[in-house]
VEXKEMAR-215532 format. One line per 8 residues: their letters; for each residue x, y, z of N, C-alpha, C. Coordinates in Angstrom, 3 decimals, decimal comma, m for minus. Each point is the difference from the previous one (the first is absolute). Last residue first. Example, Ala and Ser with C-alpha at 12.3 -4.5 7.8 and 13.67 -1.06 7.14 Angstrom:
residues 2
sa = 12,850 m2,250 7,080 0,820 1,190 0,060 m0,770 1,090 0,730  0,290 m5,720 m0,070 m0,890 1,190 0,000 0,900 1,200 0,000;
END
This chain:
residues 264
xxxxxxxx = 0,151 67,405 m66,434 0,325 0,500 1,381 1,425 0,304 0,159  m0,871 m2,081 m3,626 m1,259 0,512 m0,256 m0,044 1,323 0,934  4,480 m2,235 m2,145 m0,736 m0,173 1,120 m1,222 0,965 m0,120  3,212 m2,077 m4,274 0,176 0,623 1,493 m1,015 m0,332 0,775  3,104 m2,764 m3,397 m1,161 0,118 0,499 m0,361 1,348 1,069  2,663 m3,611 m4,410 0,320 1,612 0,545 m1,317 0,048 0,825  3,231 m4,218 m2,633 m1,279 0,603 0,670 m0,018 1,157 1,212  2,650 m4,161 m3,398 0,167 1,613 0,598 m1,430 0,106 0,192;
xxxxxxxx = 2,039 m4,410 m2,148 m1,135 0,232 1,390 0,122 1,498 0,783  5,127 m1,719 m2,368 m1,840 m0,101 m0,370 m0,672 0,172 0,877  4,987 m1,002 m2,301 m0,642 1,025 1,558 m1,251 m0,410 m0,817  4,946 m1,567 m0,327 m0,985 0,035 m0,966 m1,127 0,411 1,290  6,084 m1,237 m1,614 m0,839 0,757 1,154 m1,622 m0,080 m1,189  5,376 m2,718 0,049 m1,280 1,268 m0,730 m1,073 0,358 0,854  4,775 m3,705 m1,729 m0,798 0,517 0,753 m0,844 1,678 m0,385  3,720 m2,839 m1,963 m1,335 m0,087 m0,197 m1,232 0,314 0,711;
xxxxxxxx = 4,911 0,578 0,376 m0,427 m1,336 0,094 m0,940 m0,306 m0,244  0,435 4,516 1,740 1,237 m0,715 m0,591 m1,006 m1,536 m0,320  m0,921 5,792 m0,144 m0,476 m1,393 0,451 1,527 m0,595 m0,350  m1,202 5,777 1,059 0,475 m1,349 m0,987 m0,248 m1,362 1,150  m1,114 4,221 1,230 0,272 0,995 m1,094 0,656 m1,442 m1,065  m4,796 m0,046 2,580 1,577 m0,239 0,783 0,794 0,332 m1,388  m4,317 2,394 m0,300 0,131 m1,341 0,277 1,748 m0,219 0,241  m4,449 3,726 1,199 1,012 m0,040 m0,670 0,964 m1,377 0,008;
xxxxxxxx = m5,281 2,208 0,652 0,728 m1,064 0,487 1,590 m0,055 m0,869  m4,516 4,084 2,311 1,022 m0,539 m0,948 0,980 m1,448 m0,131  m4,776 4,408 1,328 0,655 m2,079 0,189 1,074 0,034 m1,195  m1,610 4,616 1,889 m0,097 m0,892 m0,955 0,724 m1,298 0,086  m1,462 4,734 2,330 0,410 m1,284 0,116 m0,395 m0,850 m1,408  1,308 5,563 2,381 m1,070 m0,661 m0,422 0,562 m1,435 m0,412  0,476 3,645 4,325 0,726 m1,061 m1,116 m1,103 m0,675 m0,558  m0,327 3,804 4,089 m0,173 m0,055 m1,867 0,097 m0,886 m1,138;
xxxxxxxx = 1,577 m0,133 4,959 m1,273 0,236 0,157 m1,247 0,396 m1,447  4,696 m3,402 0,228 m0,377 1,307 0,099 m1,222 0,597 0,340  1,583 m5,053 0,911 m0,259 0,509 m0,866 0,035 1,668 0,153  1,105 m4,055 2,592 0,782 m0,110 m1,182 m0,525 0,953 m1,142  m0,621 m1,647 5,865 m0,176 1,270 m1,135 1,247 m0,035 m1,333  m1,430 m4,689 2,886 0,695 1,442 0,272 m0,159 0,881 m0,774  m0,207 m5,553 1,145 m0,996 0,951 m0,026 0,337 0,750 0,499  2,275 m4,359 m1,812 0,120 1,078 0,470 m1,421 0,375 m0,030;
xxxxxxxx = 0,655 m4,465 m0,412 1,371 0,511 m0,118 0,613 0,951 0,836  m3,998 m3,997 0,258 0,224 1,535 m0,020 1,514 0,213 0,136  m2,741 m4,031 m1,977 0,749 m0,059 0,864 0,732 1,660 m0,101  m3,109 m2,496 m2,762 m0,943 0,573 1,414 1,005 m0,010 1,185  1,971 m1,193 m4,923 m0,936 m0,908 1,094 m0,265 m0,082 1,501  2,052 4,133 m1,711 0,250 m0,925 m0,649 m0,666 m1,469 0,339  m0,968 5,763 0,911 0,458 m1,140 0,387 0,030 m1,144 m1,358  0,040 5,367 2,032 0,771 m0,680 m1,176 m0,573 m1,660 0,818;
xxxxxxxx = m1,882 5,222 0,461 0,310 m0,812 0,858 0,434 m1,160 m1,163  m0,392 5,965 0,032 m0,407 m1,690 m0,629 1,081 m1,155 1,070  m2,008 5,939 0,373 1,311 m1,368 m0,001 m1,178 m1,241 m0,391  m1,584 4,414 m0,549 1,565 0,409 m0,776 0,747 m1,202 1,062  m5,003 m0,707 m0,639 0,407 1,469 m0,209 1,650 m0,334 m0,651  m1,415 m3,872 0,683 m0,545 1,214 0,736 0,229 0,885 m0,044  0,666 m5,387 m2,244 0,277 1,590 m0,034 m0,972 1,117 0,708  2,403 m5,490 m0,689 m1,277 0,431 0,424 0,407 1,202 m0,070;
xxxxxxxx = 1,454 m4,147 m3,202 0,704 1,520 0,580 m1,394 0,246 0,827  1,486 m5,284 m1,241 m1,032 1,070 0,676 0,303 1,197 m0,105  1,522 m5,389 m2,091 0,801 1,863 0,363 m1,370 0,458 0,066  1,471 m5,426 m0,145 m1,453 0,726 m0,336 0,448 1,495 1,138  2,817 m4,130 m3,216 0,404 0,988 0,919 m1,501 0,954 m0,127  0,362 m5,410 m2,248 m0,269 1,481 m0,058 0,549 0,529 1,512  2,815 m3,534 m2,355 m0,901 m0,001 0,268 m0,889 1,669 0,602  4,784 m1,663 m1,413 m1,100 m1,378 m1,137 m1,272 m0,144 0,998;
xxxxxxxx = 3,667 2,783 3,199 m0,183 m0,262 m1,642 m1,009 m1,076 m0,066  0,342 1,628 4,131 m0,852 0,104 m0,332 0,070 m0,181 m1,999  2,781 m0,623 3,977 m0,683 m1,361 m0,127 m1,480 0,567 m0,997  4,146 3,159 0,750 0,446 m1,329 m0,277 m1,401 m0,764 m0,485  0,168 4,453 2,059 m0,476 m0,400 m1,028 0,019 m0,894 m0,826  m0,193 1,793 5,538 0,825 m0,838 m0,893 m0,920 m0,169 m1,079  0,632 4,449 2,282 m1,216 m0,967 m0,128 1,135 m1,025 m0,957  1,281 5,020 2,704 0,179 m1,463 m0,755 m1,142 m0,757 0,299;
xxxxxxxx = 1,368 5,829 0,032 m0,717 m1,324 0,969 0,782 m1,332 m0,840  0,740 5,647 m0,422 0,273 m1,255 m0,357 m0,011 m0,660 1,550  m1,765 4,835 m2,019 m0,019 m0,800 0,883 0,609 m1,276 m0,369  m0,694 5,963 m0,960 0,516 m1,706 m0,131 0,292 m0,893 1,166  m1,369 5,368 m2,155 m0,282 m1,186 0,745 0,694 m1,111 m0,690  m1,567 5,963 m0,517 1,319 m1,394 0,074 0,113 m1,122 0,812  m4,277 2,343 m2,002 0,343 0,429 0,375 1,562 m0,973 0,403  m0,419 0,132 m3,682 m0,996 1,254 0,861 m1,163 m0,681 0,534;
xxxxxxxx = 3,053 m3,275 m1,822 0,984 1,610 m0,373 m1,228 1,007 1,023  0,568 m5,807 0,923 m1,552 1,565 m0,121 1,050 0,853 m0,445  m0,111 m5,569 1,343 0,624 1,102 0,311 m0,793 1,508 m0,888  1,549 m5,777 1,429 m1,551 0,773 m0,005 0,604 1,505 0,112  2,504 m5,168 m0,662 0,330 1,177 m0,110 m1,369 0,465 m0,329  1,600 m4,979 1,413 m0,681 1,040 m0,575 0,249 1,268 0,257  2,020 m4,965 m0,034 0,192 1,025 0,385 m1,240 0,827 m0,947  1,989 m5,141 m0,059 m0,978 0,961 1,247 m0,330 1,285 0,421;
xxxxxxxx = 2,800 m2,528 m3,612 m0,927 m1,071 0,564 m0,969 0,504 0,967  3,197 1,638 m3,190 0,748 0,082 0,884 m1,026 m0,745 1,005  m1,149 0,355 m4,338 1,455 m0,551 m0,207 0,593 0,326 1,184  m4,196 1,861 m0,094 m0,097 m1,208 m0,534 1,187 m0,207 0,520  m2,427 4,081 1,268 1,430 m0,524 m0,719 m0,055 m1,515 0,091  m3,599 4,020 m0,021 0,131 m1,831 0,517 1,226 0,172 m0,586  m2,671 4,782 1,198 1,042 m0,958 m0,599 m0,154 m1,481 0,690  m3,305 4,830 m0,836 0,736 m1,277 1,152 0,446 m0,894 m1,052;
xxxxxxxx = m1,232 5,895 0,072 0,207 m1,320 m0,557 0,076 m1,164 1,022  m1,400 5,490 m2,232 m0,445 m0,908 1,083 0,380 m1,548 0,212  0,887 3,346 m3,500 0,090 0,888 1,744 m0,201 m0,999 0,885  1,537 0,765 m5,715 m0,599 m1,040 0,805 0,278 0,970 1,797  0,351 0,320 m5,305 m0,237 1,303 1,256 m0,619 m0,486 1,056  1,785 m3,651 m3,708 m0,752 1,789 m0,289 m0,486 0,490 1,576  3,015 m3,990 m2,346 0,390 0,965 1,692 m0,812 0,991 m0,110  1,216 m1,882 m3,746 m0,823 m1,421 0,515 m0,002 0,431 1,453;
xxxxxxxx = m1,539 3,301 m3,953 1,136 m0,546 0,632 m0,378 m1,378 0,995  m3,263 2,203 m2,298 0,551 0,711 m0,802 2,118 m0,854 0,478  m5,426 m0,045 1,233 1,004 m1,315 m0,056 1,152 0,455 m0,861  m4,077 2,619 3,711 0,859 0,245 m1,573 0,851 m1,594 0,120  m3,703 2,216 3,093 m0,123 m0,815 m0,856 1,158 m0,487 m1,285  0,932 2,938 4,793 m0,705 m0,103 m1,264 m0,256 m1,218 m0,670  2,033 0,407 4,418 m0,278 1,331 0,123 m0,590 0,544 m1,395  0,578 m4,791 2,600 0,933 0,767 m1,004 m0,878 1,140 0,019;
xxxxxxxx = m0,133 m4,362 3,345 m0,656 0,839 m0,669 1,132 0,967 m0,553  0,549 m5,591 0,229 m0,920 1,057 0,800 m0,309 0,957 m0,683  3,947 m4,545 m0,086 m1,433 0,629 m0,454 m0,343 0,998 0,989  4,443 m3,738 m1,976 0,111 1,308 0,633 m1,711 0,733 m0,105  4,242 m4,513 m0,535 m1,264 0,396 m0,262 m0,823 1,271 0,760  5,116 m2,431 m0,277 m0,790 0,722 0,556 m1,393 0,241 m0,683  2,994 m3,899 m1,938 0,615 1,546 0,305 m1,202 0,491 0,890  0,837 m5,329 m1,222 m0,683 0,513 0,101 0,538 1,693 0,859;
xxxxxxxx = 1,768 m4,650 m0,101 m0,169 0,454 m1,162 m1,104 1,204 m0,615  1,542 m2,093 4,533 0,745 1,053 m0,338 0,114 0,190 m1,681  m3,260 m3,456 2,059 0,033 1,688 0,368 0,951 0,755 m0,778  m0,861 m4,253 m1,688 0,316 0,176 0,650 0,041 0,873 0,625  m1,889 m1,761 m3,633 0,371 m1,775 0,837 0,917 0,710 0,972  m4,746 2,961 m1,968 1,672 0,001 m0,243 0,421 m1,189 0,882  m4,790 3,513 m0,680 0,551 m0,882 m0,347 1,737 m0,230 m0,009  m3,772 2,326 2,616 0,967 0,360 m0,458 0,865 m1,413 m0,547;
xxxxxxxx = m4,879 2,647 0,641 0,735 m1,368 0,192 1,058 0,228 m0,636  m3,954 3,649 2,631 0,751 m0,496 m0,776 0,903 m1,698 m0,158  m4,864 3,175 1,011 0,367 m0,907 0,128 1,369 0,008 m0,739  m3,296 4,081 2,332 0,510 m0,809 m1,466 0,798 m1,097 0,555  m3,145 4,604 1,960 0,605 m1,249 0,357 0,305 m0,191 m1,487  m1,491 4,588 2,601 0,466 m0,693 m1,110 0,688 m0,921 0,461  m3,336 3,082 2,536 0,645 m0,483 m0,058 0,473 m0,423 m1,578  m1,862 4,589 2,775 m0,450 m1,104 m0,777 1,311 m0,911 m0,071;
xxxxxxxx = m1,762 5,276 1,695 0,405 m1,189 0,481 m0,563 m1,177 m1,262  m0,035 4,248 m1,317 0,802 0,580 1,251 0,143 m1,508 0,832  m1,043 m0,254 m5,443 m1,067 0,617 1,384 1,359 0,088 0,697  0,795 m0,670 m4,806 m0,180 m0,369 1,154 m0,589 1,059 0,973  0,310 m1,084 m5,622 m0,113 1,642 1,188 m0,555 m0,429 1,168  2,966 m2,571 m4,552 m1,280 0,052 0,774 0,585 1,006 1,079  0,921 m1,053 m5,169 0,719 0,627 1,104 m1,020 0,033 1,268  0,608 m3,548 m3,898 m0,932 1,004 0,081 0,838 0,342 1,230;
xxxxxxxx = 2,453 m2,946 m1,353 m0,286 0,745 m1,224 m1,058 0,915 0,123  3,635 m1,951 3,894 m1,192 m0,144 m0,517 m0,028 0,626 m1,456  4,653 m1,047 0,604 m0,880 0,903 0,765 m1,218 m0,237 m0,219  4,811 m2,096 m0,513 m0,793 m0,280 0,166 m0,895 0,884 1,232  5,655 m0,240 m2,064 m1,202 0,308 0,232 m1,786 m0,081 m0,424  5,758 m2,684 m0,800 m1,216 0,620 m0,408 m0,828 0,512 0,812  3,941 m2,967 m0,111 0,079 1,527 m0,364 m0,891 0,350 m0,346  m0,435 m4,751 m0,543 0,989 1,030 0,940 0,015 1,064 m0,749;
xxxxxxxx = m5,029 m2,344 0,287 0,904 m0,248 m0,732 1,671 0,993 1,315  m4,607 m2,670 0,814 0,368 1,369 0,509 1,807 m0,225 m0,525  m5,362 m2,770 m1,371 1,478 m0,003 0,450 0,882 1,214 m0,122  m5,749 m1,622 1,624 1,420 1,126 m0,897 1,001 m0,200 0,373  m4,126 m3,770 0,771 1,034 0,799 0,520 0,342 0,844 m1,385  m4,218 m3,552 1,390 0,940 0,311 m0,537 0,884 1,183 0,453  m2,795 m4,444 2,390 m0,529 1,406 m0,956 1,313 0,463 m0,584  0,926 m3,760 3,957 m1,098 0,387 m0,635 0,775 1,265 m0,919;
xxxxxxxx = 3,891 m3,666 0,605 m0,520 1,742 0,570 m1,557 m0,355 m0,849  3,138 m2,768 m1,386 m0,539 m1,006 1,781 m0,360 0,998 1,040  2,993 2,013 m4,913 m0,981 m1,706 0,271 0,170 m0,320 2,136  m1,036 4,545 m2,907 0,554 m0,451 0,978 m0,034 m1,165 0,304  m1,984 3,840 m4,247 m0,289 m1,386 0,767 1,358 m0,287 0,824  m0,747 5,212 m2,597 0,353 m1,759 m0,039 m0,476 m0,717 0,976  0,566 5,359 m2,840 m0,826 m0,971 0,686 0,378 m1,701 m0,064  2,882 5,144 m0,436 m0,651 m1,442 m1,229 m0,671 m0,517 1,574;
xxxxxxxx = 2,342 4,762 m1,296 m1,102 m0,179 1,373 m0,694 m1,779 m0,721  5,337 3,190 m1,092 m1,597 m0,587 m0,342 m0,696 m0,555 0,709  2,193 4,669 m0,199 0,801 m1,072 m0,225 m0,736 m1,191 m0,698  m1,003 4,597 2,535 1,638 m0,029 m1,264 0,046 m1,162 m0,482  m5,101 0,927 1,814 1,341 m0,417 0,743 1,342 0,499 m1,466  m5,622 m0,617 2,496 0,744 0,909 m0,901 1,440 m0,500 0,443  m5,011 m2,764 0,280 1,302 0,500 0,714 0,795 0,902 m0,703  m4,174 m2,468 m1,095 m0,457 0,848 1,785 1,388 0,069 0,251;
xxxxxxxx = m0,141 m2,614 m3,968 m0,309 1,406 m0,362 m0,080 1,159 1,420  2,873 m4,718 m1,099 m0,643 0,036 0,675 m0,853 1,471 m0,107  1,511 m3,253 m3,554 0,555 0,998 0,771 m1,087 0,524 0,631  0,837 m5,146 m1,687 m0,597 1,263 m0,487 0,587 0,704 1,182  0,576 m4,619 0,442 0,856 0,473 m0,910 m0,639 1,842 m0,436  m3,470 m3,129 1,951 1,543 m0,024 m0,017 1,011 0,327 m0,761  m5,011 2,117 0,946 0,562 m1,274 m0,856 1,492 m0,172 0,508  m3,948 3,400 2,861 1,443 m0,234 m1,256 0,242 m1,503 m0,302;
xxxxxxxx = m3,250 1,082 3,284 m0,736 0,952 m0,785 1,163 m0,313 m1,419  1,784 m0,531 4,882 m1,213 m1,555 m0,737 m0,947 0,642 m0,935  3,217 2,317 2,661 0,865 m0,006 m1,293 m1,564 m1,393 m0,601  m0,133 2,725 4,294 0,764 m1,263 m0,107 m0,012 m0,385 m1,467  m1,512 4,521 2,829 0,085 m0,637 m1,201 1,337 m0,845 0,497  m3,534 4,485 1,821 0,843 m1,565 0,236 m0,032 m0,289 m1,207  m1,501 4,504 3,176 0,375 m0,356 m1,704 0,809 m1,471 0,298  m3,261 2,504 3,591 0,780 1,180 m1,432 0,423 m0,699 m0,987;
xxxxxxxx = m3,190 m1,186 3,857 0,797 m0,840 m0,674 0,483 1,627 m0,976  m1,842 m0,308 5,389 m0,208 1,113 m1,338 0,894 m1,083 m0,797  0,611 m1,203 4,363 m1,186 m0,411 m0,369 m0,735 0,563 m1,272  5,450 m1,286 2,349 m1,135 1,354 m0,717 m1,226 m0,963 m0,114  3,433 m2,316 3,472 m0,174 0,404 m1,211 m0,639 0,987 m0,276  2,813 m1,755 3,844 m1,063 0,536 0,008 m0,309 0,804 m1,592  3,364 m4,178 2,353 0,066 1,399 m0,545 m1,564 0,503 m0,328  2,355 m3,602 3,447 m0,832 0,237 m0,739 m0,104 1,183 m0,344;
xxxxxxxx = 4,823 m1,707 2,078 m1,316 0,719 0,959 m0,867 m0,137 m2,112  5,088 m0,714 2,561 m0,724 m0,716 m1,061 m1,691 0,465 0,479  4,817 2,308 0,736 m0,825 m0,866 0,039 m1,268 m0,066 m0,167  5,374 0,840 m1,239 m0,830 1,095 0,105 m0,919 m1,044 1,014  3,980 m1,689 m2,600 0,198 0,763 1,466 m1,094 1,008 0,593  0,305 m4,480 m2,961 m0,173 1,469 0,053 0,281 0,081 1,230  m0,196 m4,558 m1,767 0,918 0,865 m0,167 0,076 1,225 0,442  m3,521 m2,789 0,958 0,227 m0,360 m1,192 1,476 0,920 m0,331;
xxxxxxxx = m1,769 1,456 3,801 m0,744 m1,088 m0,467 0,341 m0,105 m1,363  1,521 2,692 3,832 0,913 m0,432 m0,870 m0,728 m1,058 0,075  m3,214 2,046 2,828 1,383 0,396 m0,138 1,037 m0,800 m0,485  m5,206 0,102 1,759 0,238 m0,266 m1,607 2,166 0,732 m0,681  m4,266 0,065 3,450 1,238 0,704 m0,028 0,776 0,132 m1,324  m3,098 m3,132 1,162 m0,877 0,925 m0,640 1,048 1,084 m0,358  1,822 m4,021 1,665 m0,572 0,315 m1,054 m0,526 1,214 m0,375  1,142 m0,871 4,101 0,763 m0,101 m0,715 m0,035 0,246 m1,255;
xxxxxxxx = m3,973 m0,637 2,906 0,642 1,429 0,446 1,504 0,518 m1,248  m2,008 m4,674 0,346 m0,468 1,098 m0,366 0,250 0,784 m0,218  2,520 m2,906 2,367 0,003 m0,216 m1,509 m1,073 0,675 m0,471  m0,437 0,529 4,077 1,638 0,081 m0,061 0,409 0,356 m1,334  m4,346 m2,323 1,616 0,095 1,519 0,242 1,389 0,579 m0,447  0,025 m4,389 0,561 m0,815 0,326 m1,209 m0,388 1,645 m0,057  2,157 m1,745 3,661 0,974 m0,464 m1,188 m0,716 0,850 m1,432  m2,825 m0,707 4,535 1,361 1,212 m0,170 0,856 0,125 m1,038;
xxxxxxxx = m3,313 m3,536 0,226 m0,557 1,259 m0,297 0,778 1,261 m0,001  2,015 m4,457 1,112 m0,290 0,193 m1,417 m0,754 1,276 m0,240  0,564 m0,727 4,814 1,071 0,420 m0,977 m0,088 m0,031 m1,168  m3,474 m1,166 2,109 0,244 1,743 0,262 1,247 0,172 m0,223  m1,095 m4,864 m0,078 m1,207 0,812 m1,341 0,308 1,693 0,072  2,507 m3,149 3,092 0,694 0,348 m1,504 m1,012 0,666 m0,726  m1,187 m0,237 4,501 1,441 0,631 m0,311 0,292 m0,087 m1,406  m3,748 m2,389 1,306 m0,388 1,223 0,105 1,654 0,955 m0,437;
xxxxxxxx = m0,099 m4,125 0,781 m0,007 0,039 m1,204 m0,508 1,414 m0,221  1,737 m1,504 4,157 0,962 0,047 m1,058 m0,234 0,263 m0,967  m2,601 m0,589 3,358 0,127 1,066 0,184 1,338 0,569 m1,365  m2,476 m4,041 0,643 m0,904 0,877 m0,736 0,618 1,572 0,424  1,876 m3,917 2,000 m0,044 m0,208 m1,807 m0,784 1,287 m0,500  0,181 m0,067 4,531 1,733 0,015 m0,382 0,003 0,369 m1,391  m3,948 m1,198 2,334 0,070 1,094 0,031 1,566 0,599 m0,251  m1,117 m4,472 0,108 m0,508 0,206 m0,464 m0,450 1,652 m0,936;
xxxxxxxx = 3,033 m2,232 3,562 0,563 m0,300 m1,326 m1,274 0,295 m0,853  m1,467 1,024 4,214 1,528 0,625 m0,352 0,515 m0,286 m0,977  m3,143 m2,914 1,314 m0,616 1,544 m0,237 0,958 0,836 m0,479  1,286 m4,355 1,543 m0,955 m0,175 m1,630 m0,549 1,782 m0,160  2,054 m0,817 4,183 1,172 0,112 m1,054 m1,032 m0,010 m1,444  m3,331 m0,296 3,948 1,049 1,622 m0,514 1,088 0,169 m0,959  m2,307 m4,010 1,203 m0,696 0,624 m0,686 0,936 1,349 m0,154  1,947 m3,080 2,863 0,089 m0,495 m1,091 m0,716 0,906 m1,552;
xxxxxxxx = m0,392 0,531 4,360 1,487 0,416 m0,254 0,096 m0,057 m1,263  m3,930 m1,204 2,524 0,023 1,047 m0,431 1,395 0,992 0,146  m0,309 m4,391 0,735 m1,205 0,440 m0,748 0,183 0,798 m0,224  2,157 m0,843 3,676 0,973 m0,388 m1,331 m1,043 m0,313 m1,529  m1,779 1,404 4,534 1,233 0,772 m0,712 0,669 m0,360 m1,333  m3,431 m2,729 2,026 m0,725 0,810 m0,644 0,770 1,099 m0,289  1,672 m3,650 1,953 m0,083 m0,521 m1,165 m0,924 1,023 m0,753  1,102 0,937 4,567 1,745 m0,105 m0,663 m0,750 m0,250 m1,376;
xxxxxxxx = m3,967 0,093 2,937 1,107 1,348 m0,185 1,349 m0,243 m1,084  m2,426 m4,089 1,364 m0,552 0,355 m0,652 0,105 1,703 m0,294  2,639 m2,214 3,348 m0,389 m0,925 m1,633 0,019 1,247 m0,749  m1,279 0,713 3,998 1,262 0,838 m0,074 0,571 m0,700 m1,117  m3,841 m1,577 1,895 m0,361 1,918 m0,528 1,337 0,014 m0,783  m0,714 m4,880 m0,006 0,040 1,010 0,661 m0,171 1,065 m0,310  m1,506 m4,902 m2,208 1,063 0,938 0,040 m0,455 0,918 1,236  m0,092 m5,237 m0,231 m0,842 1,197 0,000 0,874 1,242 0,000;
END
């Protein structure tokens, strides 16, 4: 027959036994709680990181959604031209030929050397609006490829392959990363780097955003610059001037321009 004092010792060690199962119970769940608010901390981390968006894809700028025009002013992807025909929506010294990109959608202008490339209708921008275009820089190697050079010029004229250019950003190709953003009036310059390596034998998608008198430069939505590049007077004309020579067969070909301002 058991005793009080039995039956005490065997109802301790009862409820010894329950408490370790509790404790390892409240052990496990305290652990997992720990990693789910660390993964949530992590993930917050890698958010925050991102959005930041600092030396994404090469650049030294960061990487942030560009805020398009909702007004369409003027587009053209060359899909209206035959291949081989000249492209007419372009004025140039040189020649503006329409072509196909094997394992590229829609078609392209090939951006001959030494040559300037100006719209052919002179368009009369609003005080804010964007201009996008697609370029591909064909070549089996960067450094076959001279500086490529676009923005705003101070006339419509193709009279030179340098016409009265004010407003520019440089890709130096053949040095793999370097851009050059810069302004005669007012005097500016900026050199950033975006690696341009991984973007041959495929499209490069260029944003100018413009406000009044600064434009913001990005290269796949990867911000260069945003700074006063313009005069409080300067009048603008899109200009694309092409690397001053190829090697090896290499070549450059742009498409998908599109001009947009803002309603608001």
């Amino acid at each position: 027959m058991l005793t009080d004092k039995k039956i005490t010792s065997i109802l301790l060690v009862v409820m010894l036994i329950c408490g370790i199962k509790v404790h390892a119970q409240l052990g496990g769940l305290l652990e997992k709680a720990k990693e789910k608010a660390t993964k949530a901390i992590e993930k917050k981390i890698d958010k925050n990181a991102t959005s930041k968006g600092m030396e994404v894809n090469g650049g030294s700028g960061s990487s942030s959604d560009v805020l398009a025009g909702d007004s369409l002013i003027f587009a053209e992807d060359f899909s209206a031209f035959r291949s081989a025909a000249t492209a007419t929506s372009f004025k140039t010294n040189g020649a503006a030929t329409v072509a196909t990109v094997t394992g590229q959608k829609g078609k392209w202008m090939g951006v001959r050397d030494k040559v300037i490339y100006k719209f052919a209708r002179q368009l009369n921008y609003p005080r804010r609006f964007t201009l996008s275009f697609d370029i591909i820089a064909k070549a089996d190697q960067i450094k076959d490829i001279a500086p490529l050079s676009f923005g705003f010029a101070s006339d419509n004229s193709i009279r030179q392959y340098a016409s009265n250019i004010g407003t520019y950003v440089e890709l130096h190709y053949y040095d793999t990363n370097q851009v050059n953003i810069g302004s005669d009036k007012p005097a500016k310059f900026v050199n950033t780097t975006f690696d341009l390596e991984p973007w041959l034998n495929r499209p490069l998608h260029v944003v100018l955003s413009i406000d009044g008198e600064r434009m913001a430069v990005y290269l796949n939505k990867v911000k260069l610059a945003d700074t006063v590049l313009f005069s409080p007077t300067a009048a603008k004309n899109f200009y694309i001037t092409a690397p001053w020579e190829y090697a090896n067969g290499a070549g450059v070909l742009v498409s998908n321009f599109k001009v947009s301002g803002f309603r608001k």
